[in-house]
C-alpha positions as CSV (number, residue, x, y, z in Angstrom):
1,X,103.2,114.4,96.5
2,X,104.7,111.2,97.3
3,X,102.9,108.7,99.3
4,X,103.4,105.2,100.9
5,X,100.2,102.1,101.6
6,X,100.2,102.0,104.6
7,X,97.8,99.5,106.9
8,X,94.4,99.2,105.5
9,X,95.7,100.5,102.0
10,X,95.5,103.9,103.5
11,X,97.8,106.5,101.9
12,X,99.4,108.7,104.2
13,X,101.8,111.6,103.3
14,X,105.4,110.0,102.8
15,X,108.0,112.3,104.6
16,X,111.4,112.4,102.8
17,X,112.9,111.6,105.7
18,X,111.4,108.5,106.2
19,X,112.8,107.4,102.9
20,X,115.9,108.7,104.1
21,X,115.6,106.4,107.1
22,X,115.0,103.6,104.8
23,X,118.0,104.3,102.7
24,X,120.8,105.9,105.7
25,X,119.5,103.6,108.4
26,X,117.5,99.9,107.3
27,X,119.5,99.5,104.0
28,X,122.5,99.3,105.4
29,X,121.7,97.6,108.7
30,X,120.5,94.4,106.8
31,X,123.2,94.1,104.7
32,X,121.6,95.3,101.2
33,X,122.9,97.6,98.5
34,X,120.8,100.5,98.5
35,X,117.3,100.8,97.6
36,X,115.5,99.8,94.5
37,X,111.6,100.2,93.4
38,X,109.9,96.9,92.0
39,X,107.2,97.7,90.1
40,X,103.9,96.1,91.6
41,X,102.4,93.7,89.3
42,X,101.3,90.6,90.6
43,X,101.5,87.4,88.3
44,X,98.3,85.7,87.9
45,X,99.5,82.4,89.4
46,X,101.0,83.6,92.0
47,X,100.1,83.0,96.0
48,X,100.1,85.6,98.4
49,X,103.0,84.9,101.1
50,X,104.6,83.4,98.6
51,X,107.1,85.6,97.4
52,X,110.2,83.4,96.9
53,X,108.3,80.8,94.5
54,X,106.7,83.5,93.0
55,X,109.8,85.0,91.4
56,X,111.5,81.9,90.8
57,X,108.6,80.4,89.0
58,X,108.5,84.3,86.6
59,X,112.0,83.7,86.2
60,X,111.3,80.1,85.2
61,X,108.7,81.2,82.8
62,X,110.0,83.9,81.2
63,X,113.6,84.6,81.8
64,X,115.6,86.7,84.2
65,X,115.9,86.1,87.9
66,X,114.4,86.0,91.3
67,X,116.2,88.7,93.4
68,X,116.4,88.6,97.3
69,X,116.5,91.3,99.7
70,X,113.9,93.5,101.8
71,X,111.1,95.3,101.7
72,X,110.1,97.8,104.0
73,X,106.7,97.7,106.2
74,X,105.2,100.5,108.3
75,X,103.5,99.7,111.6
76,X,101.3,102.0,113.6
77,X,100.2,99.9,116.5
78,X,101.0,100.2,119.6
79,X,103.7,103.0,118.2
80,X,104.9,103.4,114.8
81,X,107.9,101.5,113.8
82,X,109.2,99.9,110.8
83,X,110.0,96.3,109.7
84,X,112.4,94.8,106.8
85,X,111.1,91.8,106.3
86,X,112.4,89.1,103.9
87,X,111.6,88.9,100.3
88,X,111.6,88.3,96.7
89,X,110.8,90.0,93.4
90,X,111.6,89.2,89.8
91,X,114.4,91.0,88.0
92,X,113.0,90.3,83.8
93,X,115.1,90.1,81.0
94,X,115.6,93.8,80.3
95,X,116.2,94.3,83.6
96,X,113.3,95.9,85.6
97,X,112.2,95.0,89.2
98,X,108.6,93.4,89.5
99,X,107.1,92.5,92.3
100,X,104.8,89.4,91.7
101,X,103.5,88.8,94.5
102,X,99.8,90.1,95.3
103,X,99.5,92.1,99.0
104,X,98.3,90.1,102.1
105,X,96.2,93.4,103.1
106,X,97.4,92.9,106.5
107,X,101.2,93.6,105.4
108,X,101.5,96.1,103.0
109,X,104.8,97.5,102.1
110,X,105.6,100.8,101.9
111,X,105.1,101.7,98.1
112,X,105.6,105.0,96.4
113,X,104.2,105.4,93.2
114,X,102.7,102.1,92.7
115,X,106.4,100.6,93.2
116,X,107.8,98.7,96.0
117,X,110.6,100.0,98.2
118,X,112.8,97.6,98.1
119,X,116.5,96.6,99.4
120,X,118.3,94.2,97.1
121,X,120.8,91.9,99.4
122,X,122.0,88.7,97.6
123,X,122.7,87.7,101.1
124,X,119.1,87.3,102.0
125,X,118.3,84.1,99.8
126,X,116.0,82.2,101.9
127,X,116.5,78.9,104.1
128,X,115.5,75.8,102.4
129,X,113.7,72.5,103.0
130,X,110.7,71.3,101.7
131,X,108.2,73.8,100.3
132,X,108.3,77.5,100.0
133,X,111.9,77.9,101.9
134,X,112.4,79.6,105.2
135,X,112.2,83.8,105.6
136,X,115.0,84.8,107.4
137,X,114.5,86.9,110.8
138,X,112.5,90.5,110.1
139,X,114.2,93.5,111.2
140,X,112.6,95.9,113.5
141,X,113.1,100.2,113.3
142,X,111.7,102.5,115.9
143,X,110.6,105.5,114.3
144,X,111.5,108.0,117.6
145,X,113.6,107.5,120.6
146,X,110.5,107.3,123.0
147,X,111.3,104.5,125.4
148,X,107.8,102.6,124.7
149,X,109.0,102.1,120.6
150,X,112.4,101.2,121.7
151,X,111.4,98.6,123.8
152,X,108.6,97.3,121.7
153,X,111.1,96.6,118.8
154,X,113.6,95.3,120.8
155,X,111.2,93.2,122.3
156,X,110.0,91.2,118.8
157,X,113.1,91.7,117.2
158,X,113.9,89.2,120.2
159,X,111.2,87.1,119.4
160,X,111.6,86.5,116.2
161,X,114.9,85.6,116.9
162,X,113.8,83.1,119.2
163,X,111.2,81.2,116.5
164,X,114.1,82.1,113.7
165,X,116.3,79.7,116.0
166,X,113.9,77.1,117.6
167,X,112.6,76.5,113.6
168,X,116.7,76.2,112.7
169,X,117.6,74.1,115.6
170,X,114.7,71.6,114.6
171,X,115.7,71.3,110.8
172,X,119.4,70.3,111.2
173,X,118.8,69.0,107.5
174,X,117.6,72.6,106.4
175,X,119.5,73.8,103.2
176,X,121.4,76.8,105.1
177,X,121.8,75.5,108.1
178,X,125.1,76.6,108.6
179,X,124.2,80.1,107.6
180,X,121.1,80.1,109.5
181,X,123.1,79.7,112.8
182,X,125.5,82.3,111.9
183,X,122.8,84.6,111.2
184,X,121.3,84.1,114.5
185,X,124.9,84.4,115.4
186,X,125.9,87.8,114.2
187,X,122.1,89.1,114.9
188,X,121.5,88.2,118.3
189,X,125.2,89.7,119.1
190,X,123.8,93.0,117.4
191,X,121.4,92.7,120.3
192,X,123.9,92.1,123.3
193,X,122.5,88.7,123.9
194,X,124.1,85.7,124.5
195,X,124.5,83.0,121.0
């Protein structure tokens, strides 16, 4: 039986059709090129949150490359929904997907198999400044058409829109700028609102 983590690390039964949703629906919405499965193995340096200098410093170490994209989190509260949210893992020298990064128990991705559903999208490197670099804007995916998880993903996909854009407008020296405002650009006309 295939299963996702969910919160709290508890496993639930993983319909087909929500991978299905992942692949037909998020996967193509944010841009990425299908869906992959990183290995979960965390590197013993690495810092949770961290993802981005987490694969560039395995890359660093040991060869290959940091690949950006999505992975995919599932959210029960107040009604289940799902979020792509920015990310990193680290593509090796022979070529498999590894996940570095250790969990923040409070954001789990979904995971099947011990591997991490994940949506590669070379598009999705992060901002940078100083430090750890800048996620881009999550993406938020009501699970059913009821008007209460409809609203309530609109309604942060909005808002973190609005902190993508206040952090952007306040780092005009931010490597990315440029693409930082069209993101916010193309997104928020996804939305119907104004730029």
């Amino acid at each position: 039986m295939n299963t996702f983590a969910g919160p709290g690390r508890r496993l639930v039964d993983f319909r087909t059709d929500m991978l299905e949703r992942i692949s037909t629906v998020i996967a193509p919405a944010v841009g990425g090129h299908g869906l992959a499965f990183a290995r979960h193995a965390p590197a013993p340096a690495a810092v949770v949150n961290h993802c981005f200098s987490n694969a560039q410093q395995e890359a660093a170490t040991h060869g290959g490359e940091a690949v950006y994209g999505w992975s995919v989190r599932y959210v029960e509260s107040p009604c289940a929904f799902l979020v792509a949210f920015n990310h990193a893992v680290w593509r090796s020298p022979n070529g498999a997907m590894i996940d570095v990064t250790p969990f923040d128990p409070r954001h789990q991705p979904v995971c099947i198999d011990g591997a991490v559903v994940f949506i590669e999208d070379p598009s999705a490197k992060p901002l940078s400044g100083t430090g750890r670099g800048r996620c881009l804007p999550s993406w938020f995916f009501p699970l059913s058409n009821e008007p209460i998880s409809i609203a309530l993903t609109a309604d942060r996909t909005r808002h973190e829109l609005d902190s993508f854009e206040n952090y952007v407008a306040s780092n005009p020296k931010l490597l990315g700028y440029a693409r930082g405002i069209e993101l916010l650009r193309q997104r928020r006309g996804r939305l119907g609102d104004a730029a």
